[in-house]
C-alpha positions in Angstrom: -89.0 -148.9 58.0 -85.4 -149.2 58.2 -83.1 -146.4 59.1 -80.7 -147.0 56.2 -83.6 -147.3 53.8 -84.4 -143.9 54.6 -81.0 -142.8 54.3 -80.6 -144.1 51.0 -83.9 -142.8 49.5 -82.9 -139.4 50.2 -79.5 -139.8 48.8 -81.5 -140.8 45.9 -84.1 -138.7 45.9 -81.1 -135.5 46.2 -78.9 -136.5 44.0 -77.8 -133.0 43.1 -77.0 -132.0 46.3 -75.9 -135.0 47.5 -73.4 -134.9 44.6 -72.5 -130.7 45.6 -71.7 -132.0 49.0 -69.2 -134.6 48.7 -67.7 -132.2 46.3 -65.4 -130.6 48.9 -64.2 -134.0 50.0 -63.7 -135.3 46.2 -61.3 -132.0 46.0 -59.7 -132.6 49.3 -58.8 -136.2 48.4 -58.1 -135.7 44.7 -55.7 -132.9 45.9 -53.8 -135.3 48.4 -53.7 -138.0 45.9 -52.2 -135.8 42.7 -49.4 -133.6 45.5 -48.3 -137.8 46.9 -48.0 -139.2 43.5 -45.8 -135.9 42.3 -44.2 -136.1 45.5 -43.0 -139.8 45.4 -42.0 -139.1 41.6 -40.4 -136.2 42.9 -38.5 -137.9 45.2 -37.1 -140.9 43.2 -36.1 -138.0 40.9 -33.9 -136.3 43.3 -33.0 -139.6 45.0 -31.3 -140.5 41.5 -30.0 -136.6 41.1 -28.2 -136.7 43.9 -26.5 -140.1 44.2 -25.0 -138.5 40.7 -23.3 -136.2 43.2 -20.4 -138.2 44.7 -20.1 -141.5 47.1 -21.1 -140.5 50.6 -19.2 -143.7 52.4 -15.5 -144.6 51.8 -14.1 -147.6 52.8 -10.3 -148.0 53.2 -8.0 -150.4 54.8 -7.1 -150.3 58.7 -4.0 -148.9 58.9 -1.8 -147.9 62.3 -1.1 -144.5 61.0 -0.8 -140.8 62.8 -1.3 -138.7 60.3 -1.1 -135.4 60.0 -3.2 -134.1 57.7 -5.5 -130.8 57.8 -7.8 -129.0 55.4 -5.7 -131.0 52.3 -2.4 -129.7 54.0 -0.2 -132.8 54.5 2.9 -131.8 56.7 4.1 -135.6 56.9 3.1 -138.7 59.0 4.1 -142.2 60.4 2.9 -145.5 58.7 3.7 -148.6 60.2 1.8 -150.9 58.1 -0.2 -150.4 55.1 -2.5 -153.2 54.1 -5.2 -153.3 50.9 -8.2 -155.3 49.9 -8.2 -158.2 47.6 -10.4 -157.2 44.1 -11.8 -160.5 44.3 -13.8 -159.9 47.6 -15.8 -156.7 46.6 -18.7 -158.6 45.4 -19.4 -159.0 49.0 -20.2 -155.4 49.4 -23.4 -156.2 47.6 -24.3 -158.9 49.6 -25.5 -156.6 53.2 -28.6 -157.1 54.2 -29.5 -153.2 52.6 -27.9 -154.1 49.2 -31.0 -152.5 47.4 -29.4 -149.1 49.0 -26.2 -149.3 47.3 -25.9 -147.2 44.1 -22.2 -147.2 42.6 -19.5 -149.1 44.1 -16.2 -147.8 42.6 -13.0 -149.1 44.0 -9.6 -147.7 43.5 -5.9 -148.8 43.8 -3.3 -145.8 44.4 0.3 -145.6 43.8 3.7 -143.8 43.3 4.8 -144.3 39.4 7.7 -141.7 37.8 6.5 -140.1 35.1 9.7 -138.0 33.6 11.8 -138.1 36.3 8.4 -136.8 38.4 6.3 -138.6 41.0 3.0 -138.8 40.4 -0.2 -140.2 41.9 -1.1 -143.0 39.6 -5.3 -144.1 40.2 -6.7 -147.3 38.6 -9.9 -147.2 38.4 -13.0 -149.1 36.5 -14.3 -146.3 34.2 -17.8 -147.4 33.6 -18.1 -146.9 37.8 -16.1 -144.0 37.7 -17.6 -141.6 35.4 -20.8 -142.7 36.8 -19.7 -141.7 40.2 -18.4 -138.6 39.2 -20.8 -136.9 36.7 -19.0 -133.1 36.8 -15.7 -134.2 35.5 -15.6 -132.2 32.2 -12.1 -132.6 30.0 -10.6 -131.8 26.7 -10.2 -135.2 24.6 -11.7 -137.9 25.7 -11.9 -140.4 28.6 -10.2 -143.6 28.0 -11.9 -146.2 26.1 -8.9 -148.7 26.3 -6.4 -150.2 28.7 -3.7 -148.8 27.2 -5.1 -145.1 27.7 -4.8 -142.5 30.3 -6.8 -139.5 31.8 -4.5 -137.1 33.3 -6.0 -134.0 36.1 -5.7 -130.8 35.0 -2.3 -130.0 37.7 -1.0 -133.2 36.9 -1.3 -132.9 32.8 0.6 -129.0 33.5 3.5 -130.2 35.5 4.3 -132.9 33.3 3.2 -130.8 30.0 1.2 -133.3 28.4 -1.7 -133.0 26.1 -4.3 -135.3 25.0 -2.6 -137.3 22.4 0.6 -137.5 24.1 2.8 -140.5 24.8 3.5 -141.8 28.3 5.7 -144.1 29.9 4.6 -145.9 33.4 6.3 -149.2 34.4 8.3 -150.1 31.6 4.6 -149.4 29.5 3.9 -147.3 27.4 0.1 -145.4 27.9 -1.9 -142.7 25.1 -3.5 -139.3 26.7 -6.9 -140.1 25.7 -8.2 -136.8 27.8 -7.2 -134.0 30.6 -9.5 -133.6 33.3 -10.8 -129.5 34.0 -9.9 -128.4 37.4 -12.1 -129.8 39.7 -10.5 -128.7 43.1 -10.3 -132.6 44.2 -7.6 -135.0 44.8 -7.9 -135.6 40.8 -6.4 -132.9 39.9 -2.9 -134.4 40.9 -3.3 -137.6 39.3 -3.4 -140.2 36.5 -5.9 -142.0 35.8 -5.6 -145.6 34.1 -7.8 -148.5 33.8 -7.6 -150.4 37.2 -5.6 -153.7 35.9 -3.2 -151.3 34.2 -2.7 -149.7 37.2 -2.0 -152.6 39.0 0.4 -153.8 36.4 2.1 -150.5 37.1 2.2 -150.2 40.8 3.2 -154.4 41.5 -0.4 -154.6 43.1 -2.2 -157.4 41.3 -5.8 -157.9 42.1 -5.1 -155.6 44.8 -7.7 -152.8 45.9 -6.5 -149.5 47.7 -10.5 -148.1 48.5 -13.5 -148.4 47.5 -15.8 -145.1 47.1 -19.8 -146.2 47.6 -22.9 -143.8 46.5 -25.6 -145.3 48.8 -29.1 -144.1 49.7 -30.5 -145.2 52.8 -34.0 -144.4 52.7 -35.6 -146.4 55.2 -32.6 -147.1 57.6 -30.2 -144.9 59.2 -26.7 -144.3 57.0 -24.6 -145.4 60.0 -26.2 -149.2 59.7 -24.9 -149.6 56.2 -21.4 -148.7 57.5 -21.7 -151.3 59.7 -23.4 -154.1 57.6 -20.1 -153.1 55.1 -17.4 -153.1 57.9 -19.0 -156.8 59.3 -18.2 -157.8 55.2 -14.5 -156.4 55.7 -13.3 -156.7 59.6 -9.8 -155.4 58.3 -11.7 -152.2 56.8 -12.9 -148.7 58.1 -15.5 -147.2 57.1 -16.7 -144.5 57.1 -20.3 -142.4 56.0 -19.9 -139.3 54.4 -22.9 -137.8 56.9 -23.2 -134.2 55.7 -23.8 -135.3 52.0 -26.8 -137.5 53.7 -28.3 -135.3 55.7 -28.9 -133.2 52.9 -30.1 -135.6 51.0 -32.6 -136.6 53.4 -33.3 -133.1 54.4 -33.7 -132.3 50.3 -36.9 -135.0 50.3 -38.1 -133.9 53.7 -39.0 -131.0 52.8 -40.8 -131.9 49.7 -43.0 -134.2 51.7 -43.5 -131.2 54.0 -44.6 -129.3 52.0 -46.9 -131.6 50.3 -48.1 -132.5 53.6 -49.1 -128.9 54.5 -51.0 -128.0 51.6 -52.5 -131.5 52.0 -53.8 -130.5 55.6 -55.0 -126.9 54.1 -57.0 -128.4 51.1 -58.5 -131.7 53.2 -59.3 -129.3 55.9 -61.6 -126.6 53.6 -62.9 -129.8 52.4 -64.2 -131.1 55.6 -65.5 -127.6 56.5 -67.1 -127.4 53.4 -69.4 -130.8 54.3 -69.7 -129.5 57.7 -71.7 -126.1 56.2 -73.5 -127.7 53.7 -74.6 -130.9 55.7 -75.9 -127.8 58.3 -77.7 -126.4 55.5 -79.0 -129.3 54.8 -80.5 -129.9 58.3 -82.2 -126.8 58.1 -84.1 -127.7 54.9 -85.3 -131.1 56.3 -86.7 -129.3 59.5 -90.4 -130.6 58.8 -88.8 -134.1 58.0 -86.9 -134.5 61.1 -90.2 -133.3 63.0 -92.5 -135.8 61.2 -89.4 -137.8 62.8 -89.3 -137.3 65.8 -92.9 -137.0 66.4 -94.0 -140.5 65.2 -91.7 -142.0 67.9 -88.0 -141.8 66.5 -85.3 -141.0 69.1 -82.5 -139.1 69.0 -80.1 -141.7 68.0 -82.3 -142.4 65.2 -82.4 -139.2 63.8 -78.2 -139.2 64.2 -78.1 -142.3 62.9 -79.7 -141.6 59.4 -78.2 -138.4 58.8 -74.7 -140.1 59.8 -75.3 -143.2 57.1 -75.8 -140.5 54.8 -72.7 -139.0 55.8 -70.3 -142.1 55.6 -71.9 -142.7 52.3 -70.8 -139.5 50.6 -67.4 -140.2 52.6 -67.2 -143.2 50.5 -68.1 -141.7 47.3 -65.8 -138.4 47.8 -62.8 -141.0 48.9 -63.3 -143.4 45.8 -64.0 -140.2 43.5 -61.2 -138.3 45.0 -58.6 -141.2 44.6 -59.6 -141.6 40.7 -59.4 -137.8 40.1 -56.2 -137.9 42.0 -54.1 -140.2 40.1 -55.6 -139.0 36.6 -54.7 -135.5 37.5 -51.2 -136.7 38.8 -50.9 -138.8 35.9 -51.0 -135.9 33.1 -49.3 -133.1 35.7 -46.3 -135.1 35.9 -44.6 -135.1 32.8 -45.1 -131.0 32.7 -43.6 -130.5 36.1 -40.8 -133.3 36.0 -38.6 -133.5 32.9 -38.7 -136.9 32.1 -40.7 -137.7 34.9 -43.0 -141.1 34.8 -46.5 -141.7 36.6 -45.4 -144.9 39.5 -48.8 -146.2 39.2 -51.8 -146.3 41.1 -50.9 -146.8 44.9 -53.5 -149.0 46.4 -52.2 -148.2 49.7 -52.8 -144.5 49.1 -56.7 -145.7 47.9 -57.2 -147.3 51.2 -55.7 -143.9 52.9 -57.8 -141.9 51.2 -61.2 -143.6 51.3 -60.8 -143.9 55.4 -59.8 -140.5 55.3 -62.6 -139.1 53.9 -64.9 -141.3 55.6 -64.1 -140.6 58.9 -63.4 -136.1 57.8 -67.3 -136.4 56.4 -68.6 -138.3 59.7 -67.1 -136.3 61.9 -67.6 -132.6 60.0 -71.8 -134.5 60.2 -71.3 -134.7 63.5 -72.7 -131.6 64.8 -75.1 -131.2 62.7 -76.6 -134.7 63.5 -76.6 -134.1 66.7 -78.4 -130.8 66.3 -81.1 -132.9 63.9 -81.4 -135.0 67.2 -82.0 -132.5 69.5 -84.5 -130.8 67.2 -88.0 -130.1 69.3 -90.8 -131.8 67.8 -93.2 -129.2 68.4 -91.1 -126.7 67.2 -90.4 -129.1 64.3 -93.7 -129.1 63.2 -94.6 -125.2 64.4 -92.3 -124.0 61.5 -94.2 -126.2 58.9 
């Protein structure tokens, strides 16, 4: 007779308890499944939330400046050349070899224009990028919907005492308030906003580019090496990564995953133990078996052997059932936990994961008591019949 014949017909022949013990492994699995799959939907969630917050890498033009500048306290500075970017090369941004990384791409062209006798900060800008970029700008009217329409900041609409409706002249043009920004606490506040060709009308700057703002999430590369893939683009540029708005970031998913991870280790753990007890118990009640065993001539690894095929075959089981449990679970827990959250799909990877993992957690939580079965006297064996 074949070893795995006999393992098999007493899986068969135990169905019930064969069933009870991979049990613990089914919930160990099923619980690492269900906590990856909200974890990765948790994850592209605040991946998307937070890129809402702001660009974290600026690129502007090399300029031989000293400038002396603090805190947003300006007390002058010397420019000996000021150069700008030509609109017709930003396409290139989004040909790096981490493209799939970028999020919004929102360039800019700044100016001096006299509004009323004043001089004011005039910012073109392409809206749709814009608004997109900057999701907590709040205003009273609306934001432009034409060229010929401007958004004032909140500082900028006081001084000049203008209201949403109002008239403006820039250039020789004449612009409608379409909105005024709420305070914000940002360079905004000073400024108009136009539509970036309008602007460039204005300041004399055709097809000109002052700085581009980039929203970029670097998940599987460092932030610094999309700096430089952007910088080999533009040799004339610096740029520069916004690092404390990436580090939390990354520090935001990490510990998501950590936790995850942990609770993963506690409920796989209590699984394993829980095979490990009941594949003991189950020793014990095949003591006359394993005698009958071992006194007809089986060895040691025999005995191992059978009671290890058994094991790797409920490992199998509990990983296959555990990953199918998992992802149903996940798959209806999602939308209550995440607002508008979606299921990814089943992860195949994952499934391979899990069904190695509980293999090897059942084999080696059998291994004791297999060797135990092995060790097993046949004499006393038989004396307890």
């Amino acid at each position: 007779m074949k070893l795995h014949n006999i393992s098999f017909g007493n899986i068969r022949r135990r169905k019930a308890k064969m069933i009870f013990l991979a049990l613990g492994l089914i919930i160990g699995i099923s619980t690492i499944v269900t906590l990856m799959a909200i974890t990765e939907t948790m994850t592209v969630e605040i991946e998307e939330r937070l890129n809402k917050f702001g660009a974290n890498i600026v690129m502007v033009p090399k300029t031989e400046t000293l400038s002396l500048n603090y805190g947003g306290i300006d007390v002058g500075g010397v420019n000996y050349k000021v150069r700008e970017f030509d609109q017709a090369d930003m396409p290139k941004i989004r040909t790096i070899e981490n493209a799939k990384n970028l999020g919004i791409v929102a360039p800019k062209v700044l100016g001096a224009t006299d509004i009323r006798g004043t001089q004011v900060m005039l910012m073109g800008v392409v809206f749709e990028e814009e608004l997109a970029l900057k999701t907590w700008w709040q205003k009273k009217g609306a934001f432009p919907q034409a060229s010929d329409e401007v958004l004032l900041g909140s500082t900028a609409a006081s001084v000049l005492g203008l209201s949403p409706g109002d008239a403006v002249e820039m250039g020789g043009d004449t612009f409608r308030v379409s909105g005024v920004l709420m305070p914000t606490g940002g360079a905004e506040d000073n400024a108009v906003i136009s539509d970036m060709a309008a602007a460039q009308s204005v300041l004399g700057k055709p097809g000109k580019v002052s700085m581009v703002e980039i929203a970029a999430f670097c998940r599987g590369c460092p932030i610094t090496e999309l700096t430089l893939q952007i910088a080999e683009k533009f040799p004339g540029a610096k740029v520069t990564a916004m690092k404390q708005a990436v580090m939390s970031k990354m520090q935001s998913i990490e510990m998501f995953k950590s936790f995850s991870l942990g609770v993963s280790v506690l409920v796989i753990g209590v699984g394993a133990l829980l095979v490990m007890v009941t594949m003991m118990g189950s020793v014990n009640e095949r003591t006359r078996e394993i005698g009958i065993f071992r006194a007809i001539g089986f060895r040691q690894s025999h005995v191992m052997q059978i009671i290890l095929l058994e094991a790797l075959v409920l490992g199998i089981f509990g990983g296959l059932a555990g990953f199918a449990l998992g992802n149903l679970v996940a798959w209806g827990v999602i939308p209550l936990v995440i607002e508008e959250g979606v299921f990814a799909g089943i992860n195949f990877r994952l499934g391979g994961l899990s069904l190695l993992m509980a293999a090897a957690l059942s084999l080696l939580a059998s291994l004791y008591p297999a060797m135990k079965a092995g060790r097993m006297d046949p004499s006393d064996a038989l004396r307890a019949l």
